[in-house]
C-alpha positions as CSV (number, residue, x, y, z in Angstrom):
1,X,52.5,41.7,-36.4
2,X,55.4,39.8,-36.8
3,X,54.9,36.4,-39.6
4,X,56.2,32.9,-40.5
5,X,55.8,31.8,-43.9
6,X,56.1,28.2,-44.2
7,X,56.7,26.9,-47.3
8,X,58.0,23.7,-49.6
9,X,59.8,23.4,-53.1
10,X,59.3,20.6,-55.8
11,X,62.6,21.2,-57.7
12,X,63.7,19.2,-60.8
13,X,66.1,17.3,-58.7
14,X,67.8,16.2,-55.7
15,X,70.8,17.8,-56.5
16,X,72.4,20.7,-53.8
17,X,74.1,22.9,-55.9
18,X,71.1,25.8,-56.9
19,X,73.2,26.4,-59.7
20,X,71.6,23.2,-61.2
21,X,68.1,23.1,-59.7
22,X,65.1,24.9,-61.1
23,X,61.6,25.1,-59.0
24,X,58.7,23.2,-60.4
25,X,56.3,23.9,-57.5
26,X,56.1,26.6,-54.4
27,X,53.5,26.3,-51.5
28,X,53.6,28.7,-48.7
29,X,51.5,29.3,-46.0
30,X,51.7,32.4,-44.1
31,X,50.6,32.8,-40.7
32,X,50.5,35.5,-37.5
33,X,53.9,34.0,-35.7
34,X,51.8,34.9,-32.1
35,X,48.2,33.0,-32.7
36,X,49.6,31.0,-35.7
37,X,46.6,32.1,-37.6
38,X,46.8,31.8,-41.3
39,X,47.0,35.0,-43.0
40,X,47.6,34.3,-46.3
41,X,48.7,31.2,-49.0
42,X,50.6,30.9,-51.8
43,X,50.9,28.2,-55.4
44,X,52.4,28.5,-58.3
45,X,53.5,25.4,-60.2
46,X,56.6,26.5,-63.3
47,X,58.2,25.3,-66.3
48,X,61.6,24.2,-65.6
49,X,63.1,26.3,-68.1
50,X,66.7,25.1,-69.7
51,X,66.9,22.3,-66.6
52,X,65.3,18.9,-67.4
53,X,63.4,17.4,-64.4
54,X,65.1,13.8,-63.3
55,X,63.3,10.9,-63.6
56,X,64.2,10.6,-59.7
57,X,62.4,13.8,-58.9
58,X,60.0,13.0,-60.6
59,X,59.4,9.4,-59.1
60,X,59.3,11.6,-56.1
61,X,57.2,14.5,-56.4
62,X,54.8,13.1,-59.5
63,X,55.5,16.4,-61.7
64,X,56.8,15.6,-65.3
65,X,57.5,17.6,-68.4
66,X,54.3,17.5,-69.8
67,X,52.8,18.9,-66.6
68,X,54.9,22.0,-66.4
69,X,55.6,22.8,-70.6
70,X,53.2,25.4,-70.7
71,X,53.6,27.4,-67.7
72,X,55.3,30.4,-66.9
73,X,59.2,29.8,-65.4
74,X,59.7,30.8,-61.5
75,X,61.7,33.9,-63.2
76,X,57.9,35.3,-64.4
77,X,56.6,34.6,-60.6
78,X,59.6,35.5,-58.5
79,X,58.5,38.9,-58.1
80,X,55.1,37.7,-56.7
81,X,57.1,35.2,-54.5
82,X,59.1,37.8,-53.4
83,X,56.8,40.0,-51.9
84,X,54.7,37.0,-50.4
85,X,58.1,36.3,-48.3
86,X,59.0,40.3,-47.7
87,X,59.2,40.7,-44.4
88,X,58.4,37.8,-42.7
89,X,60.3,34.4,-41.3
90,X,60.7,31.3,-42.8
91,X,60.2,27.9,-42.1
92,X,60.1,24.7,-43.4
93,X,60.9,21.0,-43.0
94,X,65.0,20.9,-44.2
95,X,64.5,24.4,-45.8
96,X,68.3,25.7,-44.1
97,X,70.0,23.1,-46.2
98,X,67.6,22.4,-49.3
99,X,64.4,24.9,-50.2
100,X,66.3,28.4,-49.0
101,X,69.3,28.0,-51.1
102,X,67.1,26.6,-54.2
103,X,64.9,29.6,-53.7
104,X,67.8,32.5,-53.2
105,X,69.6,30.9,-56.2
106,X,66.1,31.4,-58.2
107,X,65.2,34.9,-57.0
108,X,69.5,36.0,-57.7
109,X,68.5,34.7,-61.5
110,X,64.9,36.6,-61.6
111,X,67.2,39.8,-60.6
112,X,65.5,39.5,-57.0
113,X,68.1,40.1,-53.6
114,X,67.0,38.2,-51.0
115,X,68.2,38.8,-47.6
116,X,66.8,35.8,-46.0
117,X,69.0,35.8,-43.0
118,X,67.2,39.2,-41.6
């Protein structure tokens, strides 16, 4: 069975470079590519870590601070995040140029390779 996971980042800003981005919140749905059935979802929301989120991204996505202080960072969830993707195809509304990079850069930092081109 081959699968799409769909799936959408809230980052703690608008900036390109993954370098300077951390993930505040994942969503991913996973779904049978034939019958587009859902097989599976995924959410985490994470601390941002050493990365303050913008008051622009936050204007934007609602997530402060406060909201995310006490939760683990994506580096505690990648590998759960990892293995939610393994094998399957992506998608995702301007995920080439935004979400993929943001989420390789993250999974590179939790020690994760991801070889999101295959």
């Amino acid at each position: 069975m081959s699968k799409i996971v769909f799936f959408d980042l809230e980052t703690t800003g608008i900036e390109r470079d993954p370098n300077n981005v951390r993930i505040v919140e994942i969503s991913a749905l996973k779904v049978d590519s034939n019958t587009l059935e859902e097989i599976d979802r995924l959410y985490y929301k994470c601390n941002n870590g050493d990365v303050p989120i913008s008051p622009g991204a936050t204007a934007v996505h609602g997530i402060s601070e406060e909201d995310v202080k006490d939760l683990p960072t994506f580096h505690v969830i990648a590998k759960d995040v990892y293995k939610f993707f393994e094998g399957c195809d992506i998608g995702g509304y301007y995920s080439t140029f935004y979400d993929v990079p943001i989420l390789n850069m993250s999974f590179l930092r939790a020690g994760l390779n991801w070889n999101f081109r295959q």
